[in-house]
C-alpha positions in Angstrom: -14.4 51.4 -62.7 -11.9 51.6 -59.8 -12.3 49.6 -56.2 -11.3 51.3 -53.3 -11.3 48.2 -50.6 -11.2 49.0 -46.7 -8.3 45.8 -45.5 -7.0 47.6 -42.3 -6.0 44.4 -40.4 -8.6 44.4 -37.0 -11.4 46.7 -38.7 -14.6 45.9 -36.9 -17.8 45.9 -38.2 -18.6 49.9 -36.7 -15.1 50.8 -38.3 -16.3 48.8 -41.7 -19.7 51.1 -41.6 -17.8 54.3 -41.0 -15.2 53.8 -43.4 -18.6 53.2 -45.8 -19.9 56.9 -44.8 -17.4 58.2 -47.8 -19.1 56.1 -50.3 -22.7 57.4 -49.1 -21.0 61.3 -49.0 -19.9 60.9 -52.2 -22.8 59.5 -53.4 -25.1 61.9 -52.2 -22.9 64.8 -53.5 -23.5 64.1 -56.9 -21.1 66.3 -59.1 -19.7 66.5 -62.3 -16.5 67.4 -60.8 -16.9 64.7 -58.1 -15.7 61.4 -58.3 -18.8 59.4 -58.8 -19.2 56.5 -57.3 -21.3 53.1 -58.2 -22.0 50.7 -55.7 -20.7 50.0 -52.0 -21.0 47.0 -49.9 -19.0 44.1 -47.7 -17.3 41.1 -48.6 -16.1 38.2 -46.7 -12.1 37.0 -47.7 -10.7 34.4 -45.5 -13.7 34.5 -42.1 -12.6 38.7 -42.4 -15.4 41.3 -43.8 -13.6 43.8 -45.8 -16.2 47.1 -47.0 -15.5 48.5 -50.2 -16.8 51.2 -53.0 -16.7 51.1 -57.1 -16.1 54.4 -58.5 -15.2 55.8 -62.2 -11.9 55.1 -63.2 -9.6 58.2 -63.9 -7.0 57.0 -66.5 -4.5 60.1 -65.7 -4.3 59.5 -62.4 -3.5 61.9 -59.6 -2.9 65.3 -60.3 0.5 65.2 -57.9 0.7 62.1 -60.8 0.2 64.3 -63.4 2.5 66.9 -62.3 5.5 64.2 -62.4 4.6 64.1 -66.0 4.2 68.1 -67.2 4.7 71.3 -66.7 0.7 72.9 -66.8 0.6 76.1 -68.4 -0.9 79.0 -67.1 -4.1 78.4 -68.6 -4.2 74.8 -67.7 -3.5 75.4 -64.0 -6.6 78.2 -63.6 -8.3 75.5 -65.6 -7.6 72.8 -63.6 -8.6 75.0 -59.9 -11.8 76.3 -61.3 -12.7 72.8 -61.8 -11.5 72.0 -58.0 -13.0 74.9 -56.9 -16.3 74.0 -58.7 -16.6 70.1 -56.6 -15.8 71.6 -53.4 -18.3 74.9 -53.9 -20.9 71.7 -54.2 -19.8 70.2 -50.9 -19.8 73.7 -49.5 -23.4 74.8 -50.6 -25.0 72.0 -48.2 -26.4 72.6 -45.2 -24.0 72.2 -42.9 -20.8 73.0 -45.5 -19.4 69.6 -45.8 -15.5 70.6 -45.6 -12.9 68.5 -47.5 -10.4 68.5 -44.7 -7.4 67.1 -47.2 -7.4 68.7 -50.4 -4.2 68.3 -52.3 -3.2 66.9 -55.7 -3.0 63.2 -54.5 -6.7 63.5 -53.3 -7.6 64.9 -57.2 -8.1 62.9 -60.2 -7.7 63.7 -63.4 -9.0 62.1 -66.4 -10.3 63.2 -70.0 -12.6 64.2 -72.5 -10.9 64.1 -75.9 -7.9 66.4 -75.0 -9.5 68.5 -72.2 -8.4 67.9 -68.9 -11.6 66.4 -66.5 -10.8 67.1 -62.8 -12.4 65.0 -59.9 -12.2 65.8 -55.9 -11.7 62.3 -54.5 -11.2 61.0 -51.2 -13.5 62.3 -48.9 -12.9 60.2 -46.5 -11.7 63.3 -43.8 -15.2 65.1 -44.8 -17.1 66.6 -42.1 -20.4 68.5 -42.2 -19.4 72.1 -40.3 -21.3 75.1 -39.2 -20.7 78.2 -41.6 -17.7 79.2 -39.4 -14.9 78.2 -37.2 -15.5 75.9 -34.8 -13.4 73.2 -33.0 -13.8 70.6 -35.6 -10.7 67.7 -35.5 -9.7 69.7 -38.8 -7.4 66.9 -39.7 -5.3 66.8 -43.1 -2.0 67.3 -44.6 0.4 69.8 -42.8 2.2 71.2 -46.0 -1.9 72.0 -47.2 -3.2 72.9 -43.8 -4.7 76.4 -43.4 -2.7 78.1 -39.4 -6.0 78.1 -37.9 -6.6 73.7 -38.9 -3.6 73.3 -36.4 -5.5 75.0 -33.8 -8.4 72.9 -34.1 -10.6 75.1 -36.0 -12.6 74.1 -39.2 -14.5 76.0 -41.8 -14.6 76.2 -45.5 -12.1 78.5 -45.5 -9.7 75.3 -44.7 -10.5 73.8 -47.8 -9.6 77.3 -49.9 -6.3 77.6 -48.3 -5.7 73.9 -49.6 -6.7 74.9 -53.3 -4.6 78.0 -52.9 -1.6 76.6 -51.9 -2.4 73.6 -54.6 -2.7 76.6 -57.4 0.8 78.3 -56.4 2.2 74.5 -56.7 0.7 74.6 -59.9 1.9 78.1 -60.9 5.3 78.1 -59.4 6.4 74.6 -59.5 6.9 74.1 -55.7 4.9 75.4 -52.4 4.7 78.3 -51.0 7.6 79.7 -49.7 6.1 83.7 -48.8 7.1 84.8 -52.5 4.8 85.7 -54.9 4.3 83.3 -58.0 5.1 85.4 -60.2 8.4 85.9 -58.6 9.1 82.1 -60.0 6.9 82.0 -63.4 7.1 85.3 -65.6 3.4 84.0 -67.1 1.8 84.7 -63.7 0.2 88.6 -63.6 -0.6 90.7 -60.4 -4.5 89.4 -60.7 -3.3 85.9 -60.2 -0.8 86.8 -57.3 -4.1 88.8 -56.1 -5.9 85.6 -56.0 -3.1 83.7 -54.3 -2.8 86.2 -51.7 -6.7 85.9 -50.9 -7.0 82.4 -51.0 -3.7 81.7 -48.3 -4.6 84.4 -46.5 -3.2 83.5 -42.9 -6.8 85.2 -41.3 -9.3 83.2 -42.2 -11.6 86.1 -42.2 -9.7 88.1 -44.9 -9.6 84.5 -47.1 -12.3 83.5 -49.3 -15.1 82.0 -47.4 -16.1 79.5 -49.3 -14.6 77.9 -52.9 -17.5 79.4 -55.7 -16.2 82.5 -53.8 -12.8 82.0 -55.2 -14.4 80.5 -58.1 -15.8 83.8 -59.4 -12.4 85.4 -59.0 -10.7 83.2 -61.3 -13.9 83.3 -64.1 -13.2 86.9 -64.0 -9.2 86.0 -65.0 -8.6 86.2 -68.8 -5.2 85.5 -70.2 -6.1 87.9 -72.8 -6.4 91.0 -70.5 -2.9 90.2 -69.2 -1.2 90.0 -72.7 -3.0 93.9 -73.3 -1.5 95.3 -70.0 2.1 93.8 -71.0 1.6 95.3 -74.6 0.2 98.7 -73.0 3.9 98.6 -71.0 6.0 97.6 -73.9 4.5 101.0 -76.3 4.8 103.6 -73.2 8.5 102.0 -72.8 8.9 102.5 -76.6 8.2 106.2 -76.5 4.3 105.0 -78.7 1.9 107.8 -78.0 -0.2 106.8 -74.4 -3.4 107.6 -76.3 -2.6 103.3 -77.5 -1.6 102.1 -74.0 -4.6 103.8 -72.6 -6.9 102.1 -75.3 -4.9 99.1 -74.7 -5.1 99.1 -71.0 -8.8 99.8 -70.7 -9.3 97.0 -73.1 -7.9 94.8 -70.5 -9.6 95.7 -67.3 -12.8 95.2 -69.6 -11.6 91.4 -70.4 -10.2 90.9 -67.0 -11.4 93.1 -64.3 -8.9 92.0 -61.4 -6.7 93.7 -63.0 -7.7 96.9 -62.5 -7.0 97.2 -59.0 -3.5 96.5 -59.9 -2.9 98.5 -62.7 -5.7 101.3 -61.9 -2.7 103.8 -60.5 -0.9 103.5 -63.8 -4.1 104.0 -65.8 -4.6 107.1 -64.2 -1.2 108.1 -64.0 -1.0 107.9 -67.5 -4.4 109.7 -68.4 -3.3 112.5 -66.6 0.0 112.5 -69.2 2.5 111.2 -66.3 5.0 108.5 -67.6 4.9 105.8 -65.5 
C-alpha cells in the first residue's frame, strides 16, 4: 500500500475533512482502472492532526515516470489511453459527471500484471461533480493539459478528453502538441489515429468527444492490423501489382479497423473505378 498524508502547515480541521472528500470519491468510484483505496482517517504528530488515505501501491510509478524510462510503442500508447479512458468513462457515467479536472501523466499510475501494463487515474483531488455541460465550474488544472474553454471558467467532461488527448499525442509523438499532426513526428501513427487526436483536442468543445467511453469506442474500433493492410494496399498499386490485390487488401482493412475508411474511402473508390491514385 501507499500513504498519501495531508501536512500543509495551518490545515484546520474543515480543510483536514475536505482534503478527505478524495479518499471518499475514490472510494465510492470503485474501478478497476481506479486507484483503489483502503482506509482514511486522522492522526495527531506533535499537538497537529494531519488526515491521510492508504491506497494500492503502483510499483511503476507515474506514467510522466514511465515515459523517462521508454519509448511506448504504438500499441502500448492506444493501450495505455483506452485504459485512462475506461477510469474516467466511470467517473463520467455518475450522475452528475464527476470531471477529473487534472488529468495528465503525473496524475496516472502504472503498475503490472505479469508483463501487461495496469493503468490507474489517481489524484482526484481537483474532482468535481458537473452538470452534463458547460457551466462555470472553477475548472482548475494544468495549463499545458487544459482544454481553451477550462481557462474561461467552463467545465464539462469534455475537459477531461481534451487532457487524455493531448496525453495520447505526448504518448504518440514524444512531446505536446504543437498544431502538427502525430504522424507528422512518428511514421507508426495512421490517419485513424490523427482522426482521433483531432476529435479529442478539438478546440469546440461541442465538436470534441463528450464524454471519455465516447472516445473509448473510437480507439476499440483502432486495429494495428488494418493499418499495416492499407500500407501494403499502397506499396502493390506503387509497384505496378494488379488493383484487384489493393482492393482486396484495402477492404480487408476498413473491415478490421473501420476509422479508416473515412480516410482512405476516396482512394478505395478511386481505385475501383480503375483510377491510379
Amino acid at each position: 500500500q501507499a500513504m498519501k498524508v495531508f501536512k500543509d502547515v495551518g490545515m484546520t480541521a474543515a480543510d483536514t475533512k475536505e482534503a478527505l472528500k478524495e479518499a471518499k470519491l475514490l472510494s465510492e468510484l470503485g474501478h478497476e482502472h481506479i486507484i483503489r483505496v483502503f482506509d482514511a482517517n486522522v492522526f495527531e504528530l506533535d499537538s497537529s492532526s494531519y488526515g491521510y488515505f492508504t491506497m494500492e501501491y503502483m510499483p511503476g510509478g507515474t506514467l510522466s515516470d514511465y515515459l523517462s524510462g521508454t519509448t511506448p510503442s504504438v500499441n502500448e500508447s492506444v493501450e495505455i489511453v483506452k485504459q485512462i479512458c475506461k477510469g474516467l468513462a466511470a467517473a463520467h457515467k455518475k450522475v452528475p459527471p464527476i470531471v477529473h479536472r487534472d488529468v495528465k501523466p503525473q496524475n496516472i499510475l502504472v503498475g503490472y500484471e505479469g508483463k501487461k501494463l495496469q493503468i490507474r487515474v489517481s489524484d482526484f483531488g481537483l474532482a468535481k461533480g458537473v452538470p452534463n455541460d458547460l457551466v462555470p465550474a472553477s475548472c482548475r488544472g494544468t495549463e499545458a493539459f487544459m482544454a481553451p474553454e477550462a481557462f474561461n471558467g467552463q467545465c464539462s467532461a469534455a475537459v477531461d478528453v481534451w487532457a487524455v488527448g493531448t496525453t495520447f499525442y505526448l504518448l504518440l509523438a514524444g512531446h505536446l502538441p504543437n498544431g502538427r499532426e502525430a504522424s507528422e513526428f512518428n511514421v507508426e501513427v495512421g490517419a485513424d489515429l490523427d482522426k482521433i487526436l483531432r476529435r479529442s483536442m478539438a478546440r469546440d468543445p461541442n465538436e470534441r468527444y463528450g464524454f471519455a467511453d465516447e472516445m473509448l469506442i473510437d480507439l476499440e474500433n483502432w486495429s494495428p492490423l488494418g493499418l499495416e493492410k492499407v500500407r501494403q494496399a499502397l506499396r502493390l498499386r506503387k509497384e505496378g501489382v494488379p488493383l484487384t490485390r489493393s482492393i482486396k487488401l484495402m477492404e480487408e482493412a476498413f473491415a478490421a479497423s473501420p476509422l479508416l475508411s473515412e480516410a482512405y474511402e476516396k482512394t478505395l473508390d478511386a481505385w475501383r473505378r480503375g483510377i491510379l491514385m
